[in-house]
FIDREN-281770 format. One line per field, with one value per residue (C-alpha): residue number from 1; residue in three letters; x, y, z. Coordinates in Angstrom, 2 decimals, decimal comma, always signed. Layout:
residues N
resi c(NUM / ...)
resn c(ala / ...)
px c(X / ...)
py c(Y / ...)
pz c(Z / ...)
END
This chain:
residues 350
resi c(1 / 2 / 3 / 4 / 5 / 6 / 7 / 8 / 9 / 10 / 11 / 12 / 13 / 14 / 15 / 16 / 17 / 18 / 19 / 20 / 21 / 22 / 23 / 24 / 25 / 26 / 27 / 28 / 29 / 30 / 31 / 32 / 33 / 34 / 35 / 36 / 37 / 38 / 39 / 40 / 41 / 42 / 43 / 44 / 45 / 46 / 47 / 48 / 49 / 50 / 51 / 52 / 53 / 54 / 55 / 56 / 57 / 58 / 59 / 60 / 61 / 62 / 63 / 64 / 65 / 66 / 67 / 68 / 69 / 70 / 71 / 72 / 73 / 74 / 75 / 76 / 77 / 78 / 79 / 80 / 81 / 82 / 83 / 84 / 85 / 86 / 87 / 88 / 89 / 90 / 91 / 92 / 93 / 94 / 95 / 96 / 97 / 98 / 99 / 100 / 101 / 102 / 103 / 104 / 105 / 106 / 107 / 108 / 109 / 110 / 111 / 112 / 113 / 114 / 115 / 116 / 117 / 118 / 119 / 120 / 121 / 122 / 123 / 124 / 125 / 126 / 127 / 128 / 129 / 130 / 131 / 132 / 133 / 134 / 135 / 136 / 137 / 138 / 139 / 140 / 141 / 142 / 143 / 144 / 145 / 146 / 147 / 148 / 149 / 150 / 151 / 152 / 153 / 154 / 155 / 156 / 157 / 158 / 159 / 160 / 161 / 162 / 163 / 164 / 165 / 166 / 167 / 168 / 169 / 170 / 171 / 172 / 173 / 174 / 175 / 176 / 177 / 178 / 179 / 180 / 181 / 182 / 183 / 184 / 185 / 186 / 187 / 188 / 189 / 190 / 191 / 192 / 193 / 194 / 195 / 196 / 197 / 198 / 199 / 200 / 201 / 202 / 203 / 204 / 205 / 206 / 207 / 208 / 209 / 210 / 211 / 212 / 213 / 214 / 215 / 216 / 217 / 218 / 219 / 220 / 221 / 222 / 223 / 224 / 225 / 226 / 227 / 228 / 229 / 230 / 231 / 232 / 233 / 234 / 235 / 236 / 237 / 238 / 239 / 240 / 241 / 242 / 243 / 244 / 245 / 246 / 247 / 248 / 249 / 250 / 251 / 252 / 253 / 254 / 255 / 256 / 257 / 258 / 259 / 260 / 261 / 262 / 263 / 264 / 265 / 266 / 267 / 268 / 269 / 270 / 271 / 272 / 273 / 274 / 275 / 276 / 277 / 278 / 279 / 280 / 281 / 282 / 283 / 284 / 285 / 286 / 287 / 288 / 289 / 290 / 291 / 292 / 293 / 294 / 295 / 296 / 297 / 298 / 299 / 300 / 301 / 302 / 303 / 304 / 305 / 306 / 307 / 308 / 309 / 310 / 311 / 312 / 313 / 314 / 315 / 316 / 317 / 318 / 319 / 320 / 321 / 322 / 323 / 324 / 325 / 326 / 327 / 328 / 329 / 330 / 331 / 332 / 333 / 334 / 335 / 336 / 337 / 338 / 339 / 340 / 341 / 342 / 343 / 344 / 345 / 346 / 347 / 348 / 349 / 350)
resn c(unk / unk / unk / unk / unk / unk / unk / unk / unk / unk / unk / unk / unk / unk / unk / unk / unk / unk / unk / unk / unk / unk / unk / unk / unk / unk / unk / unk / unk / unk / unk / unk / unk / unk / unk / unk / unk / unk / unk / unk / unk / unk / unk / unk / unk / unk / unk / unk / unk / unk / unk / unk / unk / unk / unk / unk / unk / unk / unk / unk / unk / unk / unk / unk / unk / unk / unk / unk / unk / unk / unk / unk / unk / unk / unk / unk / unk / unk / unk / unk / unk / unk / unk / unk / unk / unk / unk / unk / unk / unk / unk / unk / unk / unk / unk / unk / unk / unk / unk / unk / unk / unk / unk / unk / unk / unk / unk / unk / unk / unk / unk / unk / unk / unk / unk / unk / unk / unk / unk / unk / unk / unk / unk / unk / unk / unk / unk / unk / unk / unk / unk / unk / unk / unk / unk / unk / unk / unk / unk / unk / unk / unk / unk / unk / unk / unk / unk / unk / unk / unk / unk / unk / unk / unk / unk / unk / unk / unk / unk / unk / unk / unk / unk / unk / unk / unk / unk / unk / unk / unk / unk / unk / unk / unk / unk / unk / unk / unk / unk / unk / unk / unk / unk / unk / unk / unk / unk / unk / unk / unk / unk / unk / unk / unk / unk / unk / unk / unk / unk / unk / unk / unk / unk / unk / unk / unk / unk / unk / unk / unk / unk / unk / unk / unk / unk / unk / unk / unk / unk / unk / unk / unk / unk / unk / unk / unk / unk / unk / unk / unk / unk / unk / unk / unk / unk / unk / unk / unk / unk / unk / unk / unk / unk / unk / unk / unk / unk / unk / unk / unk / unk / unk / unk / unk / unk / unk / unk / unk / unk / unk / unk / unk / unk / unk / unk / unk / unk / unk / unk / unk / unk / unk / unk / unk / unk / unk / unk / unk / unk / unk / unk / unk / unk / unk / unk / unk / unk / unk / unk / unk / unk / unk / unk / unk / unk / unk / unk / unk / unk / unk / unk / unk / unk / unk / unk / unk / unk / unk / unk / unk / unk / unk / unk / unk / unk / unk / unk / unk / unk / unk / unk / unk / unk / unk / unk / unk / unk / unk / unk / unk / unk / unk / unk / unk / unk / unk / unk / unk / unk / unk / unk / unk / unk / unk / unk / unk / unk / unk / unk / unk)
px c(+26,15 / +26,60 / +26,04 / +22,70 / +21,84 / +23,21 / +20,97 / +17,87 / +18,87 / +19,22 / +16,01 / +14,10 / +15,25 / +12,86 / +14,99 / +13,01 / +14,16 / +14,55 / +14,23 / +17,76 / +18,29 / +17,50 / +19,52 / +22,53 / +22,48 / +22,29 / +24,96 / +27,36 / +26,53 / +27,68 / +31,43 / +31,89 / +33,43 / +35,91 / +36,53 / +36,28 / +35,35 / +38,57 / +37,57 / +34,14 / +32,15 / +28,77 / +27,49 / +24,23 / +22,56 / +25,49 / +28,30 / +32,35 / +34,40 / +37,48 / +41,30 / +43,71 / +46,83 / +49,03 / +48,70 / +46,53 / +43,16 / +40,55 / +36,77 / +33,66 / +30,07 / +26,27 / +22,80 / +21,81 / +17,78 / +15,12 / +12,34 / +9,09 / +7,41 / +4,73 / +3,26 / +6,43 / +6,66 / +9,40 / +12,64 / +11,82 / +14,29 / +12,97 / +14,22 / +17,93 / +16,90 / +15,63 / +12,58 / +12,15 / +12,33 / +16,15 / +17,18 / +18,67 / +19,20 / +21,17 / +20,98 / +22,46 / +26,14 / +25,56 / +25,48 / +28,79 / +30,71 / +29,65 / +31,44 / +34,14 / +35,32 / +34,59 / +36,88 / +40,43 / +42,31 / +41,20 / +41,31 / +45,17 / +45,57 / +48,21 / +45,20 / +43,47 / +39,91 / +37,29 / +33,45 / +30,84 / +27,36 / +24,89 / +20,97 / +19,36 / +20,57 / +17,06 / +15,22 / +16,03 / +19,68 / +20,07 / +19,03 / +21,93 / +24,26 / +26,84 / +27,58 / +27,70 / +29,96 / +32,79 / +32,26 / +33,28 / +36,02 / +37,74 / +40,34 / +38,18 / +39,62 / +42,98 / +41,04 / +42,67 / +39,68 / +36,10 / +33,66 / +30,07 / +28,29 / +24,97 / +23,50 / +25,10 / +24,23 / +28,57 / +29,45 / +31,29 / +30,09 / +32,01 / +31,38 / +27,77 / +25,31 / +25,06 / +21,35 / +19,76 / +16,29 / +14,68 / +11,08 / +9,66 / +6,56 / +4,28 / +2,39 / -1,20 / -3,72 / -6,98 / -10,64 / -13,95 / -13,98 / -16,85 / -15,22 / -11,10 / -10,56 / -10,65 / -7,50 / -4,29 / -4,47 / -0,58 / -1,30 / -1,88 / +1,02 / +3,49 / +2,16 / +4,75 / +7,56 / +6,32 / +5,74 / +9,62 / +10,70 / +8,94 / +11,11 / +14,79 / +15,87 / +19,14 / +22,33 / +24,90 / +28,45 / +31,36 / +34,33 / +36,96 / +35,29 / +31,75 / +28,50 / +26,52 / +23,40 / +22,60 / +18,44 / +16,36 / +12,80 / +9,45 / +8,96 / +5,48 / +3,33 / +0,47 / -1,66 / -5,03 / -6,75 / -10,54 / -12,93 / -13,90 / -11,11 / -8,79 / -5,13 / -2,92 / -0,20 / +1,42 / +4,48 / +6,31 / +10,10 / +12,62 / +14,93 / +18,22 / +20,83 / +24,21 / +27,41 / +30,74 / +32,14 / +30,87 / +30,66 / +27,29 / +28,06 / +28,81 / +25,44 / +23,24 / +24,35 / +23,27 / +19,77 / +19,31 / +19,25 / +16,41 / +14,73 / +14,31 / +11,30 / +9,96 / +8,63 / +11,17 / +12,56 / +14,50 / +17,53 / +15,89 / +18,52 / +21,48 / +23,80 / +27,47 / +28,72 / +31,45 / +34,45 / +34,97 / +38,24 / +39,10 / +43,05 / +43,15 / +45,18 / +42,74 / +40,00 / +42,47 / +43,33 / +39,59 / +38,53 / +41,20 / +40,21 / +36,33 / +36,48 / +33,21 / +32,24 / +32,60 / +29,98 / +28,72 / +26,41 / +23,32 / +22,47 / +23,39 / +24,99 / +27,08 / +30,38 / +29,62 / +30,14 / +33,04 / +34,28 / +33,92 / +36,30 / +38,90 / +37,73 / +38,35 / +34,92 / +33,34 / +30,17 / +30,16 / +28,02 / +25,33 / +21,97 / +19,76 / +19,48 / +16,25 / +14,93 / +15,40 / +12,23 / +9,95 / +6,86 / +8,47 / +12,17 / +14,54 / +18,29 / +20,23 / +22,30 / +24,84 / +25,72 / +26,32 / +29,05 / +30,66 / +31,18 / +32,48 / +34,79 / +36,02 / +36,33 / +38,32 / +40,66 / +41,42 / +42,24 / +43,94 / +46,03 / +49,44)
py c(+17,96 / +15,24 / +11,83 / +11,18 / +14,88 / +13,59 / +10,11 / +12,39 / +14,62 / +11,69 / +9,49 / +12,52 / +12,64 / +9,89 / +7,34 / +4,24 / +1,92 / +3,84 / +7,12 / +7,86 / +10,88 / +13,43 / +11,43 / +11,17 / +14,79 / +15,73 / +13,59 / +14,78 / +18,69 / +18,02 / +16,40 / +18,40 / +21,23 / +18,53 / +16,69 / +18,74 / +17,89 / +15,38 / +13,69 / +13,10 / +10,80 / +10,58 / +7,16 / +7,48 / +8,21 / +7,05 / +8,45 / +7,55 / +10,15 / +10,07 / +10,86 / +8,11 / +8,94 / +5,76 / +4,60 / +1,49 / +1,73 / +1,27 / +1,39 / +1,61 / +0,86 / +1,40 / +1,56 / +5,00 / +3,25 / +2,27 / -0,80 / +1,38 / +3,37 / +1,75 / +5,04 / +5,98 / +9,37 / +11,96 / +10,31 / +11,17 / +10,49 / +8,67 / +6,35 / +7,10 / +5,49 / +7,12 / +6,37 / +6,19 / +4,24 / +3,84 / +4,33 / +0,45 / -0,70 / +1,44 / +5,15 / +4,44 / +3,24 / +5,82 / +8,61 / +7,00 / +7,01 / +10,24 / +11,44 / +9,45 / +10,89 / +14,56 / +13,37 / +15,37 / +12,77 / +10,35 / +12,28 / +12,55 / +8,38 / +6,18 / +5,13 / +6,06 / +5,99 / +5,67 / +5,99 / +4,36 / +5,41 / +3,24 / +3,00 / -0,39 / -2,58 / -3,12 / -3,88 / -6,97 / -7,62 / -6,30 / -2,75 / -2,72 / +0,08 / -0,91 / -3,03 / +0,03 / +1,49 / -0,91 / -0,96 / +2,55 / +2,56 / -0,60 / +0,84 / -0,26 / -3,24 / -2,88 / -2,31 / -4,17 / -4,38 / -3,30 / -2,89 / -2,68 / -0,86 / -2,57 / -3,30 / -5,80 / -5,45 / -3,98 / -7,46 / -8,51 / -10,24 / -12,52 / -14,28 / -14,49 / -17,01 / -17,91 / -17,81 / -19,92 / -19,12 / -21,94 / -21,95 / -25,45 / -27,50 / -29,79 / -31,17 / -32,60 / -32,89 / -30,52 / -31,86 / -30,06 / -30,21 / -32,69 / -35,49 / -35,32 / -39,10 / -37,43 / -35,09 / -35,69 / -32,89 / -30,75 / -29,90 / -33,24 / -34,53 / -31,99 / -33,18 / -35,78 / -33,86 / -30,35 / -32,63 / -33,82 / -30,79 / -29,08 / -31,57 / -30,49 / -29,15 / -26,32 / -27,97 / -26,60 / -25,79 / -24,55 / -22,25 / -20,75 / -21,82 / -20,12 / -22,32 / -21,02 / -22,88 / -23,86 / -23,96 / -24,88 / -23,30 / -23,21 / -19,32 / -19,32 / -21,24 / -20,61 / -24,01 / -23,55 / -20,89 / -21,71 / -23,07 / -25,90 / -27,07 / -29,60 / -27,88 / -28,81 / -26,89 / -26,49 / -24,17 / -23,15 / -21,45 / -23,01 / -20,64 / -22,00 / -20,50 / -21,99 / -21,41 / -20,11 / -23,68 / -23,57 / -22,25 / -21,72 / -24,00 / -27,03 / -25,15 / -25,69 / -29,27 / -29,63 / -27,98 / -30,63 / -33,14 / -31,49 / -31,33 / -34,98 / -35,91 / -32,01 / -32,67 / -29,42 / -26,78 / -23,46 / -21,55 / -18,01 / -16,40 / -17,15 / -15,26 / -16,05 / -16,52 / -14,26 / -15,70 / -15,70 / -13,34 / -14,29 / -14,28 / -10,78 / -8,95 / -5,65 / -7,50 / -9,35 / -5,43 / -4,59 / -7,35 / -6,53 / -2,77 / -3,06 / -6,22 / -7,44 / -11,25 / -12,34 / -14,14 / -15,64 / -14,02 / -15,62 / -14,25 / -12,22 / -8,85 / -7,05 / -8,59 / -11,18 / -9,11 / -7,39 / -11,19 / -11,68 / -8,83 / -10,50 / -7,47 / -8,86 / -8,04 / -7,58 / -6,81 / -4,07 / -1,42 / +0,61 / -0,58 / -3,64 / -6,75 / -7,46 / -3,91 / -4,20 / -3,66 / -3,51 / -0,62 / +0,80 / +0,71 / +2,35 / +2,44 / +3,10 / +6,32 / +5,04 / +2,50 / +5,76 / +6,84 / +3,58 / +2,29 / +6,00 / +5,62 / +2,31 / +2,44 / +6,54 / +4,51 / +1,62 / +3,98 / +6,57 / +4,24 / +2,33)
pz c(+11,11 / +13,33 / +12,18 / +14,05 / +11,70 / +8,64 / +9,00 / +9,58 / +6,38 / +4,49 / +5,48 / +4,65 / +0,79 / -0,24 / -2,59 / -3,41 / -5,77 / -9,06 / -8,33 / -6,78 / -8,43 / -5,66 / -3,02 / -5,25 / -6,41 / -2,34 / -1,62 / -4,43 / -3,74 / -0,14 / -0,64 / -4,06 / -1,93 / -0,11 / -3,51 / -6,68 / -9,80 / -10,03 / -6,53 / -7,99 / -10,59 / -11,25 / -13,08 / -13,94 / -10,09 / -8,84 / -6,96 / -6,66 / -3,94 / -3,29 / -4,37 / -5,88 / -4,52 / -5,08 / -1,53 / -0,69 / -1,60 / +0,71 / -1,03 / +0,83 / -0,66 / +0,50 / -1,90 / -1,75 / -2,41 / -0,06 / -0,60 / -1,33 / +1,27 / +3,55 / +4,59 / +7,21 / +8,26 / +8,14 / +10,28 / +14,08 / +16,66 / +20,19 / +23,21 / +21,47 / +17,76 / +15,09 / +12,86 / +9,34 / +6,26 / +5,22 / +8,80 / +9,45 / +5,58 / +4,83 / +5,31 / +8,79 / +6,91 / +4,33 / +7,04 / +8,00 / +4,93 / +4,63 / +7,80 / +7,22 / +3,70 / +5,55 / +8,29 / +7,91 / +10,09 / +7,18 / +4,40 / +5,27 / +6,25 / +4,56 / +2,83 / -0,66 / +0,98 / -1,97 / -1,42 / -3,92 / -3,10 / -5,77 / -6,82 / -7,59 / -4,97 / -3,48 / -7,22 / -9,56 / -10,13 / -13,37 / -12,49 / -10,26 / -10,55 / -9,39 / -12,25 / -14,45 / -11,64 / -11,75 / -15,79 / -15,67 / -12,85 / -13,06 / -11,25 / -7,79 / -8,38 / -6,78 / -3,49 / -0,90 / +1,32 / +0,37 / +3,24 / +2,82 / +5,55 / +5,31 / +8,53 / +10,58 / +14,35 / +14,95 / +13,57 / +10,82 / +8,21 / +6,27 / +3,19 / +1,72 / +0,64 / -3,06 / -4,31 / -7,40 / -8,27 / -10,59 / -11,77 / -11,86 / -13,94 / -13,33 / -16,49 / -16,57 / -18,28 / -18,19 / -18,09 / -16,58 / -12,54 / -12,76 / -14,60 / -13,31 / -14,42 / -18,09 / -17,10 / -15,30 / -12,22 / -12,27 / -8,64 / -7,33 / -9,54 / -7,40 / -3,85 / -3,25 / -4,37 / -1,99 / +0,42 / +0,23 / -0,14 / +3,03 / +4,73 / +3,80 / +6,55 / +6,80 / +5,98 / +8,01 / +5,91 / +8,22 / +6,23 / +8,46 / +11,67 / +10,76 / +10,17 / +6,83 / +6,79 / +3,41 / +2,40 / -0,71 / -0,23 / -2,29 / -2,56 / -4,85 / -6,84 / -9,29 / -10,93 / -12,44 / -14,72 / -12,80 / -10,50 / -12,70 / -14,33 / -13,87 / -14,10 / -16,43 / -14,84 / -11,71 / -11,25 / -8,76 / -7,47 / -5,76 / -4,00 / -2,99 / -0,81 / -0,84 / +0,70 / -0,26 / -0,94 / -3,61 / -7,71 / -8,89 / -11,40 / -8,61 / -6,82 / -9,96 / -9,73 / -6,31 / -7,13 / -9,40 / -6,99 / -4,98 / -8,62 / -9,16 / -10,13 / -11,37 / -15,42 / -16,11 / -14,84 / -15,48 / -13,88 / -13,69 / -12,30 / -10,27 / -8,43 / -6,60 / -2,77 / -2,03 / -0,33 / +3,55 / +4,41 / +7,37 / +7,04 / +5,11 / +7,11 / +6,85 / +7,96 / +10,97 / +12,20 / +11,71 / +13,98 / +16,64 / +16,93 / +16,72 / +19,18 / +16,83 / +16,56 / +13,11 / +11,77 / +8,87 / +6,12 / +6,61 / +3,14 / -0,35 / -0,53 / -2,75 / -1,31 / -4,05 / -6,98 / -5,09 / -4,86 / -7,72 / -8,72 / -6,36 / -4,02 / -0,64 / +0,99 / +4,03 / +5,69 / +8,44 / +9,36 / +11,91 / +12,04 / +13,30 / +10,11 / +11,76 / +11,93 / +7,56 / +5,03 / +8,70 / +8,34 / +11,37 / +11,18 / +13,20 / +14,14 / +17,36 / +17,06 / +19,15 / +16,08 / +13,78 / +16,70 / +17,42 / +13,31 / +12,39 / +15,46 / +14,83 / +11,34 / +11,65 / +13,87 / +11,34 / +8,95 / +10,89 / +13,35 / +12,25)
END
């Protein structure tokens, strides 16, 4: 197959969130042959590939899911892109990592050359697999570089935005619709502070010469249980992006700044900003052979938890960002050719 075939093949195994099984199973029956038994894990629907041979250890990663289905048919190919849901984020980089761990010239690289194909990245962060992944093969952790091949338009991607999620009250008082000066109205209570908050504009935060742009955003908000009463309560969340300058501890204590004035709120969930690589000497030779632009994450990925790890990370891969999640995504095949020839030449040249 060539890689514009293999994207086709795999945008036509449906794999929304959750039901990864097929995909996984499709995947693993295809590089079984190459890898063996030995070569080969399976963690729940997930997969690992690849041989440790005591050289330095290279580890790719892509989400094997897909947001649900907005009625897209089977992948199509037209006007050199090809349709389908998956295509951009991220069947596109799975296709390559695919031909890459098929490729003989880097099978037999001064490299260990490990692929990690996992379910749940698209769902809530808890039903992420790759969390059971690393639980089970800590030994990833010695990777001196791990790239993630979401979509990044041939750029790379450094760093990635924190993100705090915090769900916020407003107390009042209820009383019937037709005499409010009995209650204390929750909504009305909130419209100073929404009002101050609509006007925090992006903060820009430069690391190694790239600009993240920090924002706190109102993301929903629910007040009132009918027509004619006064609400008692108003809530609402408060989505904050942050760079990687900072903890999410020293984050959480910037949140509460914008939270002045809120009767309470919660942390409901709250994950880290993955450092920006810029000086890792893997990611220097990376950005001298692709001759990308590096820029900065402009968002969360999964090169947080591999920061987290001390996994140097990095975001590069095929595919459009903008063409992500849209009812009629597509991807250029050209980006399947140029990423697996780039990256077969970082691994394969001195």
């Amino acid at each position: 197959m060539t890689p514009a075939e293999t994207l086709a093949w795999l945008v036509d195994i449906p794999s929304e969130t959750g039901q990864e099984g097929r995909i996984a199973t499709a995947i693993a029956e295809r590089l079984l042959p190459l890898y063996g038994h030995r070569g080969l894990d399976r963690i729940g629907n997930s997969l690992v590939v690849g041989h440790r041979g005591g050289n330095s250890l290279i580890s790719l990663y892509g989400h094997t899911d897909t947001v649900p289905s907005q009625g897209q048919r089977p992948a199509s190919v037209s006007d050199g892109r090809l349709h389908g849901l998956g295509s951009s984020d991220m069947k596109g980089g799975l296709a390559v990592m695919i031909h890459l761990l098929e490729d003989a010239a880097v099978q037999a690289s001064r490299f260990d050359i490990v692929g990690v194909f996992y379910g749940g990245e698209e769902g809530p962060q808890e039903g992420n697999e790759l969390e059971a992944v690393f639980a089970q093969a800590g030994w990833l952790d010695e990777s001196e570089l791990g790239i993630i091949l979401e979509p990044t338009n041939l750029n790379l991607e450094l760093g990635c935005q924190g993100v705090i999620n915090a769900r916020v009250s407003f107390v009042g008082t209820s009383a019937h619709s037709a005499r409010p000066w009995l209650g204390e109205n929750a909504i009305i209570r909130a419209a100073g502070w929404l009002q101050a908050m609509g006007e925090h504009g992006p903060e820009s935060i430069h690391i190694e010469g790239l600009e993240f742009r920090e924002v706190v955003s109102v993301t929903r908000a629910d007040g009132g249980i009918a027509n004619n009463i006064i609400p008692s309560l108003f809530e609402c969340n408060v989505n904050y992006r942050f760079a990687p300058d900072k903890t999410v501890e020293e984050a959480r204590a910037k949140l509460a700044g914008y939270l002045d004035g809120v009767d309470e709120y919660t942390i409901t969930d709250a994950a880290p900003a993955a450092r920006v690589e810029a000086h890792n000497h893997h990611v220097e030779r990376l950005a001298a052979i692709t001759g990308a632009e590096e820029h900065p994450k402009q968002g969360w990925t999964d090169a947080a938890r591999l920061s987290e790890r001390s996994i140097p990370a990095i975001n590069y891969g095929p595919g459009e960002v903008a063409q992500a999640h849209k009812v009629d995504e597509s991807a250029p095949l050209a980006d399947l050719d140029t990423a697996f020839a780039f990256l077969k030449r970082f691994f394969t040249e001195d």
